[in-house]
C-alpha positions in Angstrom: -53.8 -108.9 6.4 -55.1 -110.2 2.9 -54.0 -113.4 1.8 -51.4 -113.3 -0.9 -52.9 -114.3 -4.2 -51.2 -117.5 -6.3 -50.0 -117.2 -9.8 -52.7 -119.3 -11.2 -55.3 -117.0 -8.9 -53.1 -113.5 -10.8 -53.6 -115.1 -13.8 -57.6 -115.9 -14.0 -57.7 -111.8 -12.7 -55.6 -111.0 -15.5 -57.7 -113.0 -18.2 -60.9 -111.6 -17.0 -59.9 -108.4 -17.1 -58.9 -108.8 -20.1 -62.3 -110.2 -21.6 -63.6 -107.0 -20.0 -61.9 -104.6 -21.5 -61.9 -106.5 -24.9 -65.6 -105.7 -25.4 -66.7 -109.2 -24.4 -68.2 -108.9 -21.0 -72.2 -109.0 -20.7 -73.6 -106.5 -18.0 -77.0 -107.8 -16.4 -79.2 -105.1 -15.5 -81.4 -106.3 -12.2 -83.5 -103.6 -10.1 -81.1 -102.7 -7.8 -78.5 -104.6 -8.9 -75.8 -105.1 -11.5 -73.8 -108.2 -12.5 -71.2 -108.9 -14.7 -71.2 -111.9 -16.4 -67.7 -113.6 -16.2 -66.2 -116.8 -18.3 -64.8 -119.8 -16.5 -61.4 -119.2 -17.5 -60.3 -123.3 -17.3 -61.9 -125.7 -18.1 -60.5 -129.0 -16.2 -56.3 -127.8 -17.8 -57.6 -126.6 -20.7 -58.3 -122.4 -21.2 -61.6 -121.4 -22.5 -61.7 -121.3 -26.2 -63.5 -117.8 -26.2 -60.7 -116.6 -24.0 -58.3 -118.2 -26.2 -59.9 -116.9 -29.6 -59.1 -113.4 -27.8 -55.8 -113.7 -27.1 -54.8 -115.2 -30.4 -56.8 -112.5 -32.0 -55.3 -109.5 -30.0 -51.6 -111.5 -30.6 -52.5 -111.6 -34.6 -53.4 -107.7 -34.1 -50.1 -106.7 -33.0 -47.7 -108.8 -35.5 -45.8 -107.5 -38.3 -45.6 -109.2 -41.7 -41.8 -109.7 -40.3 -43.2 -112.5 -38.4 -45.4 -114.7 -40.8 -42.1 -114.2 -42.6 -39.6 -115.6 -40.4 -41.8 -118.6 -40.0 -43.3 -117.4 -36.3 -47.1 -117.3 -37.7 -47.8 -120.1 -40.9 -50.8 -118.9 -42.4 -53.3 -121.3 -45.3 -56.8 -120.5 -45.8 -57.3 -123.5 -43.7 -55.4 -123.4 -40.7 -53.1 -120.5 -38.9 -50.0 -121.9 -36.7 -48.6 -119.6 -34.2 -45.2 -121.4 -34.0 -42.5 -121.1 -30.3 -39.2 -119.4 -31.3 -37.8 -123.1 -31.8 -40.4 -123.8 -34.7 -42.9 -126.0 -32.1 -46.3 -125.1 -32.8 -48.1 -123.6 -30.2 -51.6 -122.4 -31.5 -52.9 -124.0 -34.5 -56.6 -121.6 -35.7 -59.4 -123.5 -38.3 -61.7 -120.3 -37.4 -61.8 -118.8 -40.7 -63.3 -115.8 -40.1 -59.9 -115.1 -37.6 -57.5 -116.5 -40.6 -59.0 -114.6 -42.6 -58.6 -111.5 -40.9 -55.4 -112.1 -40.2 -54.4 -112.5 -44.2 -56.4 -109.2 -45.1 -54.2 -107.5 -42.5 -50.9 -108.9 -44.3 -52.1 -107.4 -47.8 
């Protein structure tokens, strides 16, 4: 019988199978063999930035203008916060390329 899998172990499955399907995983092409090439997805407590960048990407994707304007998402050309329900930030993004995406989408 399989040993039952912990929440942390669910959740590094769940990650990389998301960077998979995001586009993001490199194939290695060997003779007979194939690998794919899969991130660490902690780093000591800490989740991979890449992996991170992702998810706050994919989140940004799927919000409305409804939420910048209840105060969930404060956006400035320098910095994006991705706020709790309470108002605590949560995510704070100084990639610019992301912010600005994220503004074009508002327009």
């Amino acid at each position: 019988m399989p040993e039952e899998k912990s929440a942390l172990e669910k959740l590094e499955d769940l990650l990389k199978e998301f960077w998979r399907v995001s586009g993001n995983a490199s194939i290695i092409a060997a003779k007979h063999t194939e690998f794919v090439v899969e991130p660490k997805i902690f780093f000591g407590d800490k989740l991979n930035p890449e992996i991170l960048k992702l998810l706050v990407i994919n989140y940004l994707a799927n919000t409305s203008t409804q939420d910048s304007g209840t105060g969930n998402i404060e956006v400035t050309p320098e910095k994006l916060i991705i706020k709790s329900p309470k108002g605590k930030p949560l995510v704070i993004v100084r990639d610019k390329k992301v912010i600005r995406q994220y503004i074009e989408s508002q327009i």
